[in-house]
KEVOLO-900634 format. One line per 5 residues: their letters; for each residue x, y, z negated of N, C-alpha, C, O. Coordinates in Angstrom, 3 decimals. Example, Ala and Ser with C-alpha at 12.3 -4.5 7.8 and 13.67 -1.06 7.14 Angstrom:
<rs>
AS = 13.190:-5.690:-7.800:12.300:-4.500:-7.800:13.200:-3.300:-7.800:14.236:-3.319:-8.465 ~ 12.850:-2.250:-7.080:13.670:-1.060:-7.140:12.900:0.030:-7.870:13.409:1.138:-8.039
</rs>
This chain:
<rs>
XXXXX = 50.896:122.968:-121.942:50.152:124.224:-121.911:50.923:125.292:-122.676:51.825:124.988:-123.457 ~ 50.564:126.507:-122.445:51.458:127.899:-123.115:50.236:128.596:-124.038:49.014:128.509:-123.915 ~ 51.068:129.328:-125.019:50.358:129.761:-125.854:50.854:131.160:-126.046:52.049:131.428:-126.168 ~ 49.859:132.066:-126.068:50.941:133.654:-126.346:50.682:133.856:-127.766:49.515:133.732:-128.136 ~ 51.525:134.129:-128.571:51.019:134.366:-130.186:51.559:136.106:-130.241:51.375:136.710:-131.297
XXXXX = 51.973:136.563:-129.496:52.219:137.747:-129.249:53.318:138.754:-130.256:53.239:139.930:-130.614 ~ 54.449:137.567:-130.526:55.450:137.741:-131.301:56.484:136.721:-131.191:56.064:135.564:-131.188 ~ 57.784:136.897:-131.097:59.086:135.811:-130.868:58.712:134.746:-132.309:58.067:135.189:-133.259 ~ 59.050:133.821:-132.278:59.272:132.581:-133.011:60.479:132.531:-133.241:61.249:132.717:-132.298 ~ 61.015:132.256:-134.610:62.024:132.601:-135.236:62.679:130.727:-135.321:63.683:130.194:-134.850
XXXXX = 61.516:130.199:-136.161:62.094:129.196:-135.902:60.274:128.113:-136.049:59.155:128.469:-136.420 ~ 60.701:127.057:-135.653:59.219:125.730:-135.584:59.434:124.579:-135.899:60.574:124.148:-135.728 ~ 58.107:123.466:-136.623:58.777:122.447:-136.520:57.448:122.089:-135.819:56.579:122.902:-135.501 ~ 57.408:120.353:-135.567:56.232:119.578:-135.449:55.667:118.529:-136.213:56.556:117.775:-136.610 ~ 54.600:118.207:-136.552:54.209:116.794:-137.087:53.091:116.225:-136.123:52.982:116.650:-134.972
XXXXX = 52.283:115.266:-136.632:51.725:114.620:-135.926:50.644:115.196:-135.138:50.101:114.693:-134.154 ~ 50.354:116.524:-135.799:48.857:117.549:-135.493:48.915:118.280:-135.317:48.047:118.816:-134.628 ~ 50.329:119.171:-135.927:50.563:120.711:-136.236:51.681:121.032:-135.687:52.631:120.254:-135.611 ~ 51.680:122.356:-135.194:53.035:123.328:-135.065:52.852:123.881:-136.047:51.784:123.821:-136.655 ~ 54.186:124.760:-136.542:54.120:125.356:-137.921:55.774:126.171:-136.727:56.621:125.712:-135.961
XXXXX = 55.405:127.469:-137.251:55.607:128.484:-136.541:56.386:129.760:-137.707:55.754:130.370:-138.569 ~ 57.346:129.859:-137.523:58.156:131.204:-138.639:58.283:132.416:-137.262:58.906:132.301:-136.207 ~ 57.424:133.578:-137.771:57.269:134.288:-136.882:58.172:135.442:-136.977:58.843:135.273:-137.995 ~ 58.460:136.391:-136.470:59.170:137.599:-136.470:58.769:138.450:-137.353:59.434:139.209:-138.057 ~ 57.798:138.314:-137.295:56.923:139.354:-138.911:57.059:138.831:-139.783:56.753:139.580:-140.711
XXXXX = 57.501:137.476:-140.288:57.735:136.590:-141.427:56.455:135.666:-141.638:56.338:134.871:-142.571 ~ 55.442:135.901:-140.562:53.900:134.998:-141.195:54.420:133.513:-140.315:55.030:133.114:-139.322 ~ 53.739:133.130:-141.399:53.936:131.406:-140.747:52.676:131.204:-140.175:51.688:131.747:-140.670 ~ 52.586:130.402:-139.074:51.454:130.653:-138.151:51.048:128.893:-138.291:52.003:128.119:-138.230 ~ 50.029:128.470:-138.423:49.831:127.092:-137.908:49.015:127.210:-136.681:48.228:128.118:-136.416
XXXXX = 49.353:126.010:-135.854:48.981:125.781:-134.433:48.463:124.182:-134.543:49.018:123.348:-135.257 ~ 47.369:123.938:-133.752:46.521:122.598:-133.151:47.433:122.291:-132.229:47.298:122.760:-131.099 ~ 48.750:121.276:-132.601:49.069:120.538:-131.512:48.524:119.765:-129.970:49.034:119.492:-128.883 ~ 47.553:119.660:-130.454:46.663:118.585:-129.433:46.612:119.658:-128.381:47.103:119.759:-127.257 ~ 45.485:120.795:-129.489:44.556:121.634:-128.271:45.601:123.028:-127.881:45.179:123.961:-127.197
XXXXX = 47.064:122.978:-128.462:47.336:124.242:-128.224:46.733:125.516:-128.583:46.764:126.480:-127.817 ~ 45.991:125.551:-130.134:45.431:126.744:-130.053:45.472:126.957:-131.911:45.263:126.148:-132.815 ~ 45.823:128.360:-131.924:46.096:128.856:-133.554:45.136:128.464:-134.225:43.982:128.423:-133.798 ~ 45.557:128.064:-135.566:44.850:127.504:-136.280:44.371:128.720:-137.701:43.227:129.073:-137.986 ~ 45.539:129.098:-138.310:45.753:129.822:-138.886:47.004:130.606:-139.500:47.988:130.440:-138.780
XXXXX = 47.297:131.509:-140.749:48.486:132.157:-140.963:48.502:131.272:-142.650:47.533:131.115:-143.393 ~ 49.875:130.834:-142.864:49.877:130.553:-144.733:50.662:131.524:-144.906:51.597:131.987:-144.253 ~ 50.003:131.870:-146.195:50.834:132.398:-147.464:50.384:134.155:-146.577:49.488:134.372:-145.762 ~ 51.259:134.975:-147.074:51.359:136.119:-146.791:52.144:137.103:-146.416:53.211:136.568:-146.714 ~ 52.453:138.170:-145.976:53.864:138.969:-145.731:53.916:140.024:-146.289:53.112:140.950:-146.192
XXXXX = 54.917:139.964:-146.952:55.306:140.737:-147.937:56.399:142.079:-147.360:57.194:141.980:-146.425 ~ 56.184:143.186:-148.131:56.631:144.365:-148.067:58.586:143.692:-148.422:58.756:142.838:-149.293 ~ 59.726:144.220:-147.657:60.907:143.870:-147.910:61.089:143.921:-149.165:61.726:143.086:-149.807 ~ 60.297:145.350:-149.817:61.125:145.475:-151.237:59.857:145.539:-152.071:59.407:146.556:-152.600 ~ 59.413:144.485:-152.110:58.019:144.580:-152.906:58.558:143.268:-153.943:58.863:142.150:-153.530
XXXXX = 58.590:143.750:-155.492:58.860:142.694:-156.141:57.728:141.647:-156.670:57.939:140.565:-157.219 ~ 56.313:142.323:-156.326:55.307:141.878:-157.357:54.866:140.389:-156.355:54.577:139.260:-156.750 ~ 54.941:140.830:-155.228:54.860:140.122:-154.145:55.356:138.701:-154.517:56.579:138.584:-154.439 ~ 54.558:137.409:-154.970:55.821:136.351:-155.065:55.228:135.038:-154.401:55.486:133.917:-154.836 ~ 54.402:135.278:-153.299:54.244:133.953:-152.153:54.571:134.852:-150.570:53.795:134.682:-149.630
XXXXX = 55.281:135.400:-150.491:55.472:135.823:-149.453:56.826:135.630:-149.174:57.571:135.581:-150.153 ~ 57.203:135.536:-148.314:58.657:135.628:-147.718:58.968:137.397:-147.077:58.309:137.848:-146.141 ~ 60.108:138.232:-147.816:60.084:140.036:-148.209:61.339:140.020:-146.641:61.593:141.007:-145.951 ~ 61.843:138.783:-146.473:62.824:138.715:-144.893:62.873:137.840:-144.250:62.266:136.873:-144.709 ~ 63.468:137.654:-143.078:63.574:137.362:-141.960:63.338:135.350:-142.077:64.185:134.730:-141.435
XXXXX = 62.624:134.768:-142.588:62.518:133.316:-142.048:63.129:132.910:-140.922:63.010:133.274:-139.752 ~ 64.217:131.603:-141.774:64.895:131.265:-140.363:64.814:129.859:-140.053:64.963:129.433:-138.908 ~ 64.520:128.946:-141.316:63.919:127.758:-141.292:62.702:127.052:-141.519:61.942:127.686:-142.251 ~ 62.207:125.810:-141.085:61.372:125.440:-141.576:60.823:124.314:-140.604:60.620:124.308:-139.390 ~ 60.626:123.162:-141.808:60.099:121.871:-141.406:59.007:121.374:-142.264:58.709:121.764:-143.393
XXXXX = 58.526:120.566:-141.640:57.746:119.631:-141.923:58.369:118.707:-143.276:59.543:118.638:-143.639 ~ 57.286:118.103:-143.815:57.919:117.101:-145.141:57.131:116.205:-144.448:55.940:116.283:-144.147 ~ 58.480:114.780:-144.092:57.391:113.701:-143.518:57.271:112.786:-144.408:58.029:111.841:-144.190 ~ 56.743:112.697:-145.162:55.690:112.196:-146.157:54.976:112.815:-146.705:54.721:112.766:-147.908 ~ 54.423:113.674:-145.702:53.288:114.556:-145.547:53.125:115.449:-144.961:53.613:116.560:-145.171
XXXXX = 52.111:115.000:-143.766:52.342:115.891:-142.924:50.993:117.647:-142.618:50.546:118.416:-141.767 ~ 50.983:117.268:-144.198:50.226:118.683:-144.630:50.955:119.722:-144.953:50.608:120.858:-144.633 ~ 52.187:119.442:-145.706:52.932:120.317:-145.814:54.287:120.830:-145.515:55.170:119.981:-145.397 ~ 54.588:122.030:-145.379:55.853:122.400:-144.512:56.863:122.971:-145.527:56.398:123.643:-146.447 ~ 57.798:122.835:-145.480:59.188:124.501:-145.997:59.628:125.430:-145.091:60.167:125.473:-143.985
XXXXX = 59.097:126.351:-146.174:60.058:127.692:-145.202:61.492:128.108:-146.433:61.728:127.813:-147.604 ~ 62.275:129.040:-145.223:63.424:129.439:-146.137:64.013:130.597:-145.233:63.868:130.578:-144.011 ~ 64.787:131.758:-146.003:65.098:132.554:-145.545:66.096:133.262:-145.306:67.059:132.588:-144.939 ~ 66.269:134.301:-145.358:67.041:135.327:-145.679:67.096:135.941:-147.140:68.033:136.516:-147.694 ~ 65.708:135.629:-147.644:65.768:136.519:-149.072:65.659:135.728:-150.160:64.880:136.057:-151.055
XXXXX = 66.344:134.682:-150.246:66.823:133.837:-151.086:66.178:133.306:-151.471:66.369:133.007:-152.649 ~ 64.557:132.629:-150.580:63.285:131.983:-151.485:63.380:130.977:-150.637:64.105:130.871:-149.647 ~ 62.312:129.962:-151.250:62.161:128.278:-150.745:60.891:128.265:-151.023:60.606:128.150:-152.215 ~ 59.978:128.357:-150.209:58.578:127.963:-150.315:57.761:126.372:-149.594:57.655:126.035:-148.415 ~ 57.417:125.851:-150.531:56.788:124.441:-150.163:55.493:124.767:-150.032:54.924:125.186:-151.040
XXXXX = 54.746:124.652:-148.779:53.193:125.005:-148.787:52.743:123.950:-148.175:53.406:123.115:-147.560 ~ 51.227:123.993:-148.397:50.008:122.868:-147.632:49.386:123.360:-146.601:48.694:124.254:-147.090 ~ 49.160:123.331:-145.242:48.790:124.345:-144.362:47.256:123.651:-144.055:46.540:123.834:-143.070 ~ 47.000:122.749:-145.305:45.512:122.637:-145.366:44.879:123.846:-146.457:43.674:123.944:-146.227 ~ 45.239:124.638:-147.386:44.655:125.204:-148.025:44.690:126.503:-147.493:45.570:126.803:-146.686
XXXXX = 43.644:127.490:-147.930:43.578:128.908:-147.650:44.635:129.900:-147.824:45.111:130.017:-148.953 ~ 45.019:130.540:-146.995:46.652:131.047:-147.035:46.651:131.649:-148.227:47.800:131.724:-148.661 ~ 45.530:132.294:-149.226:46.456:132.872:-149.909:46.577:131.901:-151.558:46.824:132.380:-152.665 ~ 46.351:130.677:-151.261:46.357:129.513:-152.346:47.068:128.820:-151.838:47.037:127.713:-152.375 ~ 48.050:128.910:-150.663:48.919:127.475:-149.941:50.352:127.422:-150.648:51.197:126.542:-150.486
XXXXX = 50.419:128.212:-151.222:52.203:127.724:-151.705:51.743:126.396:-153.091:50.764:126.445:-153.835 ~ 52.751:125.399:-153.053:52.861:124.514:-153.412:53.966:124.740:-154.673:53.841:124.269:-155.804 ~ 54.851:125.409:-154.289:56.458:125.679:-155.259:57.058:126.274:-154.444:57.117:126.137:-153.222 ~ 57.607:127.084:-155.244:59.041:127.805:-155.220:60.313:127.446:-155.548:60.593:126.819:-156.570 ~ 61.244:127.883:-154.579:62.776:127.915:-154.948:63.193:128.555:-155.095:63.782:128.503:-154.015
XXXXX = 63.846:129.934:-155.826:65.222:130.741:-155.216:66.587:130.747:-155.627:67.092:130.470:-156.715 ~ 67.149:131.162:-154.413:68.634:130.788:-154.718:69.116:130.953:-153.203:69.770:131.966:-152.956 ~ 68.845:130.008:-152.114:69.806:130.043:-151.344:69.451:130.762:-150.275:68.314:130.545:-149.858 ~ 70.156:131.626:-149.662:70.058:132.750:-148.404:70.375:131.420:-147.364:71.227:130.531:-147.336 ~ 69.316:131.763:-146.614:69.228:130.478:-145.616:69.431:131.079:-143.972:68.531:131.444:-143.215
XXXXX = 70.524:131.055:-143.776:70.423:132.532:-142.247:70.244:131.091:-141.222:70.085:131.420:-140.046 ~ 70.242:130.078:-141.374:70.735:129.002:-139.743:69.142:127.933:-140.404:68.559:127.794:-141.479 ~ 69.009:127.394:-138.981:68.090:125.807:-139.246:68.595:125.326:-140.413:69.150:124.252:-140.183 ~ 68.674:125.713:-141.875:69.083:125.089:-143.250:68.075:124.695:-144.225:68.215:124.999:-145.409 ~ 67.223:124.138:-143.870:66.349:123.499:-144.692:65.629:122.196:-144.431:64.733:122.294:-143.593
XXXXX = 65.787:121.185:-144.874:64.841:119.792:-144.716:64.407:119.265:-145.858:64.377:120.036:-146.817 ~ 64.020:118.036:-146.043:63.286:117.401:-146.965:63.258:115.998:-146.723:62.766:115.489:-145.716 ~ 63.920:115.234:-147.885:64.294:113.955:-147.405:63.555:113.296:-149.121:64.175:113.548:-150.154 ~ 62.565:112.689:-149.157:62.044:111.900:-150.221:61.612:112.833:-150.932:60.722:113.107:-150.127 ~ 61.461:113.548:-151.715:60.866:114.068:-152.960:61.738:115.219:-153.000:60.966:116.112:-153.351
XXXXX = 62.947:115.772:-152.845:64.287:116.552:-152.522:64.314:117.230:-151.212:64.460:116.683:-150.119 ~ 64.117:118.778:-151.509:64.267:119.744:-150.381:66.054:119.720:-150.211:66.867:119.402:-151.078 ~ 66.254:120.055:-149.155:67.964:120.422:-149.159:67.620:121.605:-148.369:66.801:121.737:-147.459 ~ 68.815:122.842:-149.178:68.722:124.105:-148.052:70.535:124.275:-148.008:71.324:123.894:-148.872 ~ 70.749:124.761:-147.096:72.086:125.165:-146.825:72.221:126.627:-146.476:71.721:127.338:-145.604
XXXXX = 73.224:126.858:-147.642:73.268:128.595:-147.916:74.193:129.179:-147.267:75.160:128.490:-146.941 ~ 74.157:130.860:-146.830:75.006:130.790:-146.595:75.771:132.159:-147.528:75.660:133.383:-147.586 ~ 76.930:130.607:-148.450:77.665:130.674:-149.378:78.823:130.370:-149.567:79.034:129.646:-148.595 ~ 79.902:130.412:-150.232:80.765:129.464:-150.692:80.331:128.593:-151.572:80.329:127.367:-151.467 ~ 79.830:129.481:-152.755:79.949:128.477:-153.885:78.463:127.711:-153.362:77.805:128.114:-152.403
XXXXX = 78.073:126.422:-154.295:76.776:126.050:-154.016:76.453:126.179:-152.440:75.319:126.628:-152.272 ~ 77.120:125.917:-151.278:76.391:126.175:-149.692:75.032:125.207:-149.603:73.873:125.392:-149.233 ~ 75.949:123.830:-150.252:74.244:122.813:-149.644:74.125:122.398:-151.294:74.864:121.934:-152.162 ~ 72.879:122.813:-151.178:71.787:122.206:-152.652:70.818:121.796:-152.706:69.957:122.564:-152.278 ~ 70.357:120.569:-153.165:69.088:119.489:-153.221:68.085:120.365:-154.628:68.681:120.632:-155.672
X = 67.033:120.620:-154.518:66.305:120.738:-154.994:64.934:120.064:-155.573:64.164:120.729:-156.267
</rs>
């Protein structure tokens, strides 16, 4: 089945229930796998140059997966040098879990393998770092 969310998808992952959706506006969208139908938005979107702002992603989201050992919560990562771990069971504006910053994430550069996010920057120094 098709779904219009009425904005390009930047990037998605899946788990057993959920789509989890990095949108063009920067909102992360959750989706009902089963039924194909929006569930809700986590976290919030933030103004580019808004500093006070600090669960939002301020650019362009380009990654983001699932943590499978748990499939409540996702990572996003970006352009603006943040790492957000959220629960896309809680109310968006209580879903961030932790923060990272550091790595400008422009490609599919972020997973989660055991307890350890990895993002891949794009850097010289420091490119891939476990968190």
């Amino acid at each position: 089945s098709n779904l219009n969310l009425g904005e390009p998808i930047y990037s998605m992952d899946t788990s057993q229930n959920y789509h989890v959706c990095a949108m063009e506006s920067r909102r992360i969208q959750v989706i009902d796998a089963s039924r194909a139908e929006y569930v809700q938005d986590v976290g919030r979107v933030a103004e580019e140059f808004d500093d006070e702002e600090e669960y939002a992603h301020k650019q362009r989201v380009s990654a983001i997966c699932f943590n499978p050992s748990n499939h409540y919560q996702c990572v996003t990562a970006g352009w603006d040098r943040a790492v957000y771990l959220w629960d896309i069971r809680m109310e968006p504006e209580k879903a961030v879990v932790r923060t990272f910053k550091g790595p400008k994430v422009c490609g599919d550069g972020v997973d989660v393998l055991g307890d350890k996010c990895i993002t891949a920057s794009l850097s010289i120094d420091n490119a891939l770092q476990m968190w």
